[in-house]
C-alpha positions as CSV (number, residue, x, y, z in Angstrom):
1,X,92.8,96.8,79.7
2,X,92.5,93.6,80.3
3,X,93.2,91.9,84.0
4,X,96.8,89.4,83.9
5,X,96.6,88.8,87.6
6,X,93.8,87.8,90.2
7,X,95.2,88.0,93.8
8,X,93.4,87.1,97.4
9,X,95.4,85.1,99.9
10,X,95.3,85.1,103.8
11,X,98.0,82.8,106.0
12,X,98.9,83.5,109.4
13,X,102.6,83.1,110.2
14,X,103.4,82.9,113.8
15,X,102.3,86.2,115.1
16,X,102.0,87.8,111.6
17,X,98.2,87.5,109.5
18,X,98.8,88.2,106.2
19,X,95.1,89.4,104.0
20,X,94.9,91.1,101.0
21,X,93.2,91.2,97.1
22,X,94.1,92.8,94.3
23,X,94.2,92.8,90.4
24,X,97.0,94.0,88.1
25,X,96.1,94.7,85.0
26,X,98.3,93.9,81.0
27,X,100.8,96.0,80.4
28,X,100.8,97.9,83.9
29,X,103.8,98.2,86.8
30,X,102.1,97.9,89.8
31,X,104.4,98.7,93.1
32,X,103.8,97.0,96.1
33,X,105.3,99.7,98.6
34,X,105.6,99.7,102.6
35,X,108.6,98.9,104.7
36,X,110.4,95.7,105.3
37,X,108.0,93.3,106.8
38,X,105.0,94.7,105.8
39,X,104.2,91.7,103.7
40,X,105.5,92.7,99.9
41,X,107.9,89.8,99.1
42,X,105.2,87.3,101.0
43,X,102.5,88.7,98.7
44,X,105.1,87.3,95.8
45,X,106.2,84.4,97.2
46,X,102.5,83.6,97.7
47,X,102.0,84.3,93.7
48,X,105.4,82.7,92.7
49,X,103.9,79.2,94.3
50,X,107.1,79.7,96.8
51,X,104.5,79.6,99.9
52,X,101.1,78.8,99.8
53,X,98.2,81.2,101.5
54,X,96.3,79.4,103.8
55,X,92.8,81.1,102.2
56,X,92.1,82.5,98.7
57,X,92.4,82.4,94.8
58,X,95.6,83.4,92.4
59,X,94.8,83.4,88.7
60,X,96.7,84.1,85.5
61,X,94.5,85.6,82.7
62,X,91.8,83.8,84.5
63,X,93.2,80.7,84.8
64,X,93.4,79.6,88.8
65,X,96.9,78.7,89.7
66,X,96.1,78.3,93.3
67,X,92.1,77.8,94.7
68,X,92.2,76.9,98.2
69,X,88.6,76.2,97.7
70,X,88.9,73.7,94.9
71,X,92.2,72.3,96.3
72,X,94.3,73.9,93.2
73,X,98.0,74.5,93.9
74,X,100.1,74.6,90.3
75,X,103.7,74.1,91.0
76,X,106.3,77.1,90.8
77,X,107.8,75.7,87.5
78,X,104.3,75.5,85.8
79,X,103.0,79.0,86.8
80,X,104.8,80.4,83.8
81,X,106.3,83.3,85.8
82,X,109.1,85.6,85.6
83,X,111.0,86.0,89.3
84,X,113.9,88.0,90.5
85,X,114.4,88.2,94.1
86,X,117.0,90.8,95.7
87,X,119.5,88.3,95.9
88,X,119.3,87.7,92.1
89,X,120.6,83.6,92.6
90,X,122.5,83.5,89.5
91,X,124.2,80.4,89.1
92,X,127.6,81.1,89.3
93,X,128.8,77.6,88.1
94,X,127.5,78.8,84.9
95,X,128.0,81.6,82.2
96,X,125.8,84.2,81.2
97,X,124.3,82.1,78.1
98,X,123.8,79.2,80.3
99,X,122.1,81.4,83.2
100,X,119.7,83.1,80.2
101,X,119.1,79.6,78.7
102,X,118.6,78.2,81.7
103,X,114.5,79.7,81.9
104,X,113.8,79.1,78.2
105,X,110.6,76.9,77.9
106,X,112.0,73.5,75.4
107,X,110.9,73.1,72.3
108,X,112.5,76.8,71.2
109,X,116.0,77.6,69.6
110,X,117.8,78.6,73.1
111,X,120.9,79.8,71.6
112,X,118.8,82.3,69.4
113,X,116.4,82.8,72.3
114,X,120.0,83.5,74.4
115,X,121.1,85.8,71.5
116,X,118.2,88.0,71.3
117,X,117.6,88.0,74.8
118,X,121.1,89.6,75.8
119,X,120.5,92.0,72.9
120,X,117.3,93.5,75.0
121,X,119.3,93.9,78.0
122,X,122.5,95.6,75.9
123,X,124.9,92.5,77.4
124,X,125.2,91.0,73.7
125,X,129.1,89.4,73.8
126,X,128.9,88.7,77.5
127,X,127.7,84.9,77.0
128,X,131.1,83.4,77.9
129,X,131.2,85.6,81.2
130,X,130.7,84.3,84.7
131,X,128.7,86.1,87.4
132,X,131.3,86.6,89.6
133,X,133.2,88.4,86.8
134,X,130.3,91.3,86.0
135,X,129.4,94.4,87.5
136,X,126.1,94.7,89.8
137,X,124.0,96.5,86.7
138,X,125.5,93.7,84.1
139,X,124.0,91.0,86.8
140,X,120.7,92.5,87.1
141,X,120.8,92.2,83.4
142,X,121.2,88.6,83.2
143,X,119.1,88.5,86.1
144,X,116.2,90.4,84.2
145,X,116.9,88.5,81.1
146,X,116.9,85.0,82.8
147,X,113.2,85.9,84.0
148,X,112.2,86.8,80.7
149,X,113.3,83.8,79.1
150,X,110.7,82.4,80.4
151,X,107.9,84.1,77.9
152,X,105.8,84.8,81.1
153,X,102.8,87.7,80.9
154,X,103.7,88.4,84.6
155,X,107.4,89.8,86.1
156,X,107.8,89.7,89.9
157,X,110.7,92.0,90.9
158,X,111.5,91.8,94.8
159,X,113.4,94.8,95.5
160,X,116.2,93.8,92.4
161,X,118.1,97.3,92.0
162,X,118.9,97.5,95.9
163,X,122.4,96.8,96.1
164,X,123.1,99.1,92.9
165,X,124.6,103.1,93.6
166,X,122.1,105.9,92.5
167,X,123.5,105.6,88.7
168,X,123.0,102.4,88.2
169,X,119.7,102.3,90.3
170,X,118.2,105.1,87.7
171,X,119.4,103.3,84.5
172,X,117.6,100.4,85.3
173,X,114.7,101.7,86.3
174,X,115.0,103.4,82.9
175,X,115.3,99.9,81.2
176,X,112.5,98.4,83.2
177,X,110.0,101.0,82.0
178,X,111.4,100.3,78.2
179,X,111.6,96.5,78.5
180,X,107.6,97.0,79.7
181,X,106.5,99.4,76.9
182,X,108.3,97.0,73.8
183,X,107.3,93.9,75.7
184,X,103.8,94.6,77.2
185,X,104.5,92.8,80.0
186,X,102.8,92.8,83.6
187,X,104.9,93.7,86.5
188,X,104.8,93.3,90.4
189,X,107.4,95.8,91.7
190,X,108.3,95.7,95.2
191,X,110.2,98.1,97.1
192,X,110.5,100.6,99.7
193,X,112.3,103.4,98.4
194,X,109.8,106.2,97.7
195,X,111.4,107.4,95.3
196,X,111.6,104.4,93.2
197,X,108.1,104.1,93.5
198,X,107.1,106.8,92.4
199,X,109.2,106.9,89.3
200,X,107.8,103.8,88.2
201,X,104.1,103.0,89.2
202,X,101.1,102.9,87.6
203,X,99.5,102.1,90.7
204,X,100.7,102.0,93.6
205,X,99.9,99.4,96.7
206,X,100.6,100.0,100.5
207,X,101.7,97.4,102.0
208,X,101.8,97.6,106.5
209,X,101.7,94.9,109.0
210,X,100.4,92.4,106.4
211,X,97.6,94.4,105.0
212,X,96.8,96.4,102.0
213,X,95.9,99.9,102.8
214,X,95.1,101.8,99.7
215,X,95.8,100.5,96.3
216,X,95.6,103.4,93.8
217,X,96.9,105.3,90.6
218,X,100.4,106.7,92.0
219,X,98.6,110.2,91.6
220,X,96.2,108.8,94.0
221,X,98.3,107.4,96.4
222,X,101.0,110.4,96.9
223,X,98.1,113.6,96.9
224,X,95.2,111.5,98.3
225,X,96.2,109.1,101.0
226,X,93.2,106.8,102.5
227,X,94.5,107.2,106.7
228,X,97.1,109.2,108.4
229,X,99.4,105.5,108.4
230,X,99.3,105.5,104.4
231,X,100.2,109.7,104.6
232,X,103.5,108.6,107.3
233,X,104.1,105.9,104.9
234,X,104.3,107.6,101.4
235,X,106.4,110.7,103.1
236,X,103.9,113.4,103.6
237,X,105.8,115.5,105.9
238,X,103.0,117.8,107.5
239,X,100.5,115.8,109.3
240,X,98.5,117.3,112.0
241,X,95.6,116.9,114.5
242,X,92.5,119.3,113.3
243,X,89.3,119.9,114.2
244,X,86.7,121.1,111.4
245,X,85.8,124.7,112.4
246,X,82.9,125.4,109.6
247,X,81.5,123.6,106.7
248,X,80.2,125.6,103.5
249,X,79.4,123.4,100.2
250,X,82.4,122.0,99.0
251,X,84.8,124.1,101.2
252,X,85.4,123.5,105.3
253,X,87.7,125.8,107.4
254,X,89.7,123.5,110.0
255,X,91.2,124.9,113.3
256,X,95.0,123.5,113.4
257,X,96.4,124.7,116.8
258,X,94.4,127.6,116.4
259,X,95.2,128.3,112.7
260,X,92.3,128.7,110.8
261,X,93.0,126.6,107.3
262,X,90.7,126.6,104.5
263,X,90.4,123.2,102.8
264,X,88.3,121.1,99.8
265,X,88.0,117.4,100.7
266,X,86.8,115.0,98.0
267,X,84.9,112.3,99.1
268,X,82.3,112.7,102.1
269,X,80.6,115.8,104.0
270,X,82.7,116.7,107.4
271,X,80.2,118.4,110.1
272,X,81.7,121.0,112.5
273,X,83.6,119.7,115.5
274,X,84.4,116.4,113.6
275,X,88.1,115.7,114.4
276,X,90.1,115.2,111.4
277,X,94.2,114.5,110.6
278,X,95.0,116.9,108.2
279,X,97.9,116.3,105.6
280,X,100.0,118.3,103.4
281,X,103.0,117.4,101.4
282,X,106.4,119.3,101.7
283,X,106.6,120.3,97.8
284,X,102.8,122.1,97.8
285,X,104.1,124.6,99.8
286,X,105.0,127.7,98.5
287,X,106.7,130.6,100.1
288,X,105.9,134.1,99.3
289,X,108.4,137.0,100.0
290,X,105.3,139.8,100.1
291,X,104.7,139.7,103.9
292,X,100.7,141.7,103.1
293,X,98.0,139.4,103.7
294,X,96.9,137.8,100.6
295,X,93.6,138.8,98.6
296,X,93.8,134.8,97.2
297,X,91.9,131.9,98.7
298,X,95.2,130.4,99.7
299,X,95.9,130.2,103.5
300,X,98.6,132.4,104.4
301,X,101.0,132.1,107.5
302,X,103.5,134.5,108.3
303,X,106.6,132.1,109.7
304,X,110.6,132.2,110.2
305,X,112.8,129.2,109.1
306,X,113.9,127.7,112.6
307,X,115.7,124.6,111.0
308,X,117.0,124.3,107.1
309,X,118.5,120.7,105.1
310,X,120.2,120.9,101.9
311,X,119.7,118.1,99.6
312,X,121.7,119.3,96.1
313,X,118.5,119.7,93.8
314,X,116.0,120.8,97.1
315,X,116.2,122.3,100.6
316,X,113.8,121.4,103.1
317,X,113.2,124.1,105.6
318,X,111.1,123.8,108.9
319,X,109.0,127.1,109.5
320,X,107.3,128.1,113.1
321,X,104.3,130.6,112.7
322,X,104.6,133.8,113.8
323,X,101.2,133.3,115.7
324,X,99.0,130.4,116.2
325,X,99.8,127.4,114.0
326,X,101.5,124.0,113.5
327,X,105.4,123.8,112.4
328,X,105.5,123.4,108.6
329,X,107.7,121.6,106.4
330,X,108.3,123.3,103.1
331,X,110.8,121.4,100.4
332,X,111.7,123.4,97.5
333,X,113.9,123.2,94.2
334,X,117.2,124.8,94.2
335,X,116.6,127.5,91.7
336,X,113.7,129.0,93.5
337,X,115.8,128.7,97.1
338,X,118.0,131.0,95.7
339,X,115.2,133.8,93.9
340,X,113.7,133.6,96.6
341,X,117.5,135.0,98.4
342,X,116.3,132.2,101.3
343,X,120.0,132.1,102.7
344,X,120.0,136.1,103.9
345,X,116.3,136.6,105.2
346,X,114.3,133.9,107.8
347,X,110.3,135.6,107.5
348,X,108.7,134.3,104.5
349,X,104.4,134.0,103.8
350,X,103.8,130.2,103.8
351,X,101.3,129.6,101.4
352,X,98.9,126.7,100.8
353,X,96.4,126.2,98.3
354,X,92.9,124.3,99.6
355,X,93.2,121.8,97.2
356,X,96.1,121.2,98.2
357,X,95.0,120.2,102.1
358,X,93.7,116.6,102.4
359,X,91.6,116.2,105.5
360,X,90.7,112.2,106.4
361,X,88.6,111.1,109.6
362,X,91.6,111.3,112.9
363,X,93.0,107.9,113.4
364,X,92.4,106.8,116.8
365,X,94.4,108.2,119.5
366,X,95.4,111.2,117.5
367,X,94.1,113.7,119.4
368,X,92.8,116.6,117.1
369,X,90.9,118.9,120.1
370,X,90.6,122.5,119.3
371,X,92.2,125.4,120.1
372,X,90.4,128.5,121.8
């Protein structure tokens, strides 16, 4: 696959230092994920040509559009680029056809450029509307077909289904991941919805304090996470201080509060009495109404539901060991809440699978000592 964008930049604003690099392949969503000031919408204001990094190299299929070594700095109208910001800046003094036709390069047939364009984003007969008169998804519409107009390999989206309700939020997203497949375009997502990421990356990049984290397949990202910050950041919901207990081949046994947890890291050998934060998401949890210990290689943990949120489709329920052991989180699907006749008993076996444990070095100040 070949690479559409080449990205390195550094720039310190006031007290903030931006640094990162990173490629994005034809053809690919990649999200640029972390909360609000973590650098996202500066990473595409730097590409846009909007602000200019004090350090580093931007190309488009190879071609530098900023060089800080070679003193290159294209101009935002010449970077061939497709922008929408969260605002969406649709000029309101205008129509829909003149807003689309406003971003097509000259030299092409804008009114069948308009046509055809509005036909992709299912607003065909709108072209005599103004902006004030449409809804928020028939905006985002023009807004998306305005940035297309331009015939750009690269799509920069800053956060542009934001002010839309769930509905609308999910059809777009819907049409975003069409408009890519038909059109093979590049796109730079960014947002900090969770959910919205995870629906639509390829890869996913986390974004905190002005630096890139971990930049990885959304698989990656969401079971894998490089530090305990990316694990708080992409909503893994059991984090806790370990120390590792024994080490045999590809398997380790790490004291939790006293909880001995079996566990297979990828990556690196961990020695006994290395201290280690130790993450597990909510849905990899499974309950287990057979209170007998289990003959598996699964850790079991007796524990009673002390706290319980409904969320329609899932429950998340907060479970306290009957002995030694961390409070787990446990999330699960409506249908197996109720098999599992949740509502009229509390004492479940939690049960976690090794693989699905993910131990990385303790961050500092995380404590991680060991219970005796």
């Amino acid at each position: 696959m070949s690479v559409t964008l080449e990205f390195m930049a550094r720039r310190r604003l006031g007290a903030f230092s931006y640094e990162a690099e990173f490629t994005a392949s034809s053809n690919e969503i990649l999200v640029l994920y972390g909360h609000s000031g973590a650098g996202k919408s500066l990473t595409l204001q730097f590409i846009a040509g909007l602000l200019r990094p004090e350090q580093g190299r931007i190309a488009l299929r190879g071609t530098p559009v900023f060089d800080a070594g070679a003193g290159i700095n294209v101009p935002p109208q010449r970077r061939s680029i497709g922008y929408v910001v969260q605002e969406l800046a649709l000029f309101e003094h205008l129509d829909v056809a003149g807003n689309v036709a406003f971003g097509i390069p000259k030299g092409r047939d804008r009114a069948a450029r308009t046509r055809e364009l509005l036909g992709l984003l299912g607003i065909a007969g709108f072209e005599a509307r103004r902006p004030a008169t449409l809804s928020g998804g028939q905006r985002q519409r023009v807004a998306l077909a305005r940035a297309l107009a331009r015939e750009a390999p690269l799509l920069l989206l800053d956060e542009p289904f934001s002010a839309l309700d769930d509905s609308l939020r999910n059809a777009m997203r819907r049409e975003l991941l069409r408009l890519r497949s038909e059109l093979g375009l590049t796109i730079l997502f960014v947002t900090h919805d969770l959910r919205e990421a995870h629906f639509l990356a390829d890869r996913i990049a986390v974004f905190d304090g002005g630096r890139l984290l971990q930049l990885g397949t959304r698989e990656e990202v969401f079971r894998r996470p490089a530090s305990r910050r990316v694990g708080e950041l992409t909503g893994v919901a059991n984090i806790w201080n370990g120390v590792v207990a024994e080490s045999e081949g590809e398997s380790v046994t790490v004291d939790v509060e006293g909880a001995r947890l079996r566990a297979h890291p990828a990556g690196r050998a961990l020695a006994p009495g290395e201290r280690v934060d130790v993450m597990v998401r909510a849905e990899r949890v499974n309950l287990r109404r057979d209170m007998q210990a289990s003959s598996s290689r699964r850790n079991t943990v007796p524990a009673a539901i002390v706290a319980e949120f409904a969320y329609g489709s899932s429950h998340v329920l907060q479970m306290q060991p009957e002995g030694a052991g961390p409070r787990i989180e446990v999330e699960i699907a409506a249908r197996p809440y109720e098999v599992l006749g949740i509502p009229e008993r509390r004492l479940f076996n939690v049960e976690i699978d090794p693989a699905d444990i993910h131990l990385v070095p303790a961050a500092p100040g995380s404590g991680g000592e060991a219970t005796t």
